[in-house]
C-alpha positions, 0 to 999 in steps of 0.5 A, a space after each residue: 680531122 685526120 682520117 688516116 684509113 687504109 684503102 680497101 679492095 674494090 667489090 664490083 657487084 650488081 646493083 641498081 641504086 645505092 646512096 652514101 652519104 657522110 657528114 662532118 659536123 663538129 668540124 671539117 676534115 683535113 687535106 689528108 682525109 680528103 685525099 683518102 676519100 677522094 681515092 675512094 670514088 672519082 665520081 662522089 662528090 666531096 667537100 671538107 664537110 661532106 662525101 655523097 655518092 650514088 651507085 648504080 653499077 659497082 659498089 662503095 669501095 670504103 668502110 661506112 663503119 671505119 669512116 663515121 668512128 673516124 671522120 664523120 658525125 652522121 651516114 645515111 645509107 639507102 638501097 633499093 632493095 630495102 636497106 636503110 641505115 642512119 649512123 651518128 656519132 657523138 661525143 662519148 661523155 654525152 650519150 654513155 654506155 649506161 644511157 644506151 644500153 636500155 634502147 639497144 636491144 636489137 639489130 634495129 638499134 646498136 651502139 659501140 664506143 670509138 674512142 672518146 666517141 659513141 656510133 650509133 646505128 639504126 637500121 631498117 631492112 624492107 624485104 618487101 621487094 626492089 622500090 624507088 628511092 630518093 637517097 637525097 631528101 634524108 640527111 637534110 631530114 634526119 641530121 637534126 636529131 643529132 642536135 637534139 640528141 645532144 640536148 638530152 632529147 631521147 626521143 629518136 633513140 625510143 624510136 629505134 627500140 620501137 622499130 626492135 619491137 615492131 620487127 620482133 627482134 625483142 622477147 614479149 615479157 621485155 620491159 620497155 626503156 624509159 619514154 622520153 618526154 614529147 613523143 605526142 607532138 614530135 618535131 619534123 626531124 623526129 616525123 621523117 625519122 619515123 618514116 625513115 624506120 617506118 614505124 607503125 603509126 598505131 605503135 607510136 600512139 600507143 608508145 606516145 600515150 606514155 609520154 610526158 610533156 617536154 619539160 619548160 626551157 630554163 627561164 634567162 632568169 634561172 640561168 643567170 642566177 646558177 651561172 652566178 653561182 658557178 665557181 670562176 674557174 669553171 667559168 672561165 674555163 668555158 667562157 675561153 673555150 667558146 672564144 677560141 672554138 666557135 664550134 665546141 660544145 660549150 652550149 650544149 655542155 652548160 645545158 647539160 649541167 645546169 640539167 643536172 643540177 635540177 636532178 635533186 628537185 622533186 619529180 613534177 609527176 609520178 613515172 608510168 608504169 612501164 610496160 612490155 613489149 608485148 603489151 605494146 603490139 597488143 595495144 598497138 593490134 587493138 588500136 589497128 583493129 579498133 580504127 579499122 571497124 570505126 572505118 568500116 562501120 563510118 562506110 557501111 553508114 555512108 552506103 545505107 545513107 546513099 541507099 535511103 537516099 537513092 530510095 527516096 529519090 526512086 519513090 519520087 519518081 514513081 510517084 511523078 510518073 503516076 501522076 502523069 499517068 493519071 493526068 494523061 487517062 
């Protein structure tokens, strides 16, 4: 994949750490990108598939947003003065403007079209001071929800409209947008996702109490029987597609469109009613202070049992020493 970006002007700031890393997934960048990026930085490591590079003096001379619309698939960004961004870019006829708009209501969570692209953009800011980070752990982590994302699973896309509510870029009378299914057991891609946004635990299990179960994967025997009745010529033209690229969506094309298919059978369950904004922080607020007084009154229980016990062990004493006593008389 060919880059083609114009060089930008260095910006020499102070900094303490900064972790880029980029990600091609679909397919591996051309000679030409990579003598782009390898202008961009002496010191970053760069392969056809990948740019990583920390900072702990001076700054990233390139564009993040000009390299994901033109070369990468996934971006993580971490700096130690709380800013985290996780960028993925996928193909445009899958995740469509429609799709999206509901979950982007803040700054939390964007998206813009690139082409024949869609980027989307999570992004958490902690002002809670400098810390420690590890830029390193989160790609591995996180570069899985963009598989899941191309099979249809919503999941983290509700998460980053969670982290628009929780930080209250959100009005509290604003509906929430559709909850995807399995938020109640998610995956460990999803569970360090959360973390990566840091998500109120007690917010998630209010959202999750809305959630359905993931739906059954379609049995080989239902596959076989709609990928029969496909014309031949759709055949064909996918199976020729998988023999001359081996990393083309195919897979993921056919998943989808048996999935809409199935759109014709009736619902397995009624829609829940979807709720607010503000309803879910005071839901969240009221399962906060609901675990807090369990806790509290779980401790208060454990000192009066210590106390009783400590009560007990005193009148034993008293008692042996009396009977000293009276044995010495």
């Amino acid at each position: 994949m060919d880059c083609g970006l114009p060089l930008l002007a260095e910006r020499w700031t102070v900094s303490e750490y900064q972790y880029y890393e980029f990600r091609a997934v679909d397919r591996p960048l051309e000679e030409r990108a990579l003598r782009t990026l390898r202008a961009l930085s002496s010191r970053a490591e760069i392969t056809p598939t990948s740019f990583v590079n920390t900072y702990k003096w001076g700054d990233f001379k390139g564009d993040p947003d000009a390299l994901m619309e033109n070369c990468f698939d996934a971006f993580v960004y971490v700096a130690n003065w709380g800013t985290r961004r996780f960028v993925l870019r996928l193909p445009g006829r899958l995740l469509t403007r429609q799709l999206l708009a509901p979950y982007c209501g803040g700054e939390s969570l964007r998206a813009h079209k690139a082409g024949e692209f869609a980027v989307i953009h999570f992004c958490r800011q902690d002002d809670g001071g400098e810390e420690e980070e590890e830029g390193e752990v989160w790609m591995a982590s996180l570069i899985q929800l963009r598989a899941d994302l191309l099979r249809g699973d919503h999941r983290c896309l509700y998460v980053g409209w969670l982290c628009c509510a929780q930080n209250e870029e959100l009005d509290d009378d604003e509906i929430e947008p559709p909850v995807p299914p399995g938020l109640k057991a998610v995956s460990r891609s999803l569970e360090a996702f959360v973390e990566f946004m840091g998500i109120d635990s007690e917010l998630l299990d209010i959202a999750a109490s809305a959630s359905a179960q993931p739906k059954t994967p379609p049995s080989r025997d239902e596959l076989t029987a709609w990928i029969q009745a496909l014309p031949e010529q759709d055949k064909d033209a996918l199976l020729v597609d998988a023999a001359l690229n081996a990393a083309s969506e195919t897979g993921v094309e056919i998943l989808r469109r048996f999935d809409l298919s199935q759109k014709n059978s009736p619902p397995a369950e009624a829609q829940p009613k979807r709720r607010t904004v503000g309803e879910l922080l005071a839901a969240a607020r009221k399962l906060s202070e609901k675990k807090a007084r369990l806790a509290s009154e779980r401790q208060a229980a454990a000192r009066a049992r210590k106390e009783r016990e400590a009560a007990k062990a005193r009148a034993r004493y008293l008692d042996q020493l009396a009977r000293k006593g009276q044995a010495t008389w």
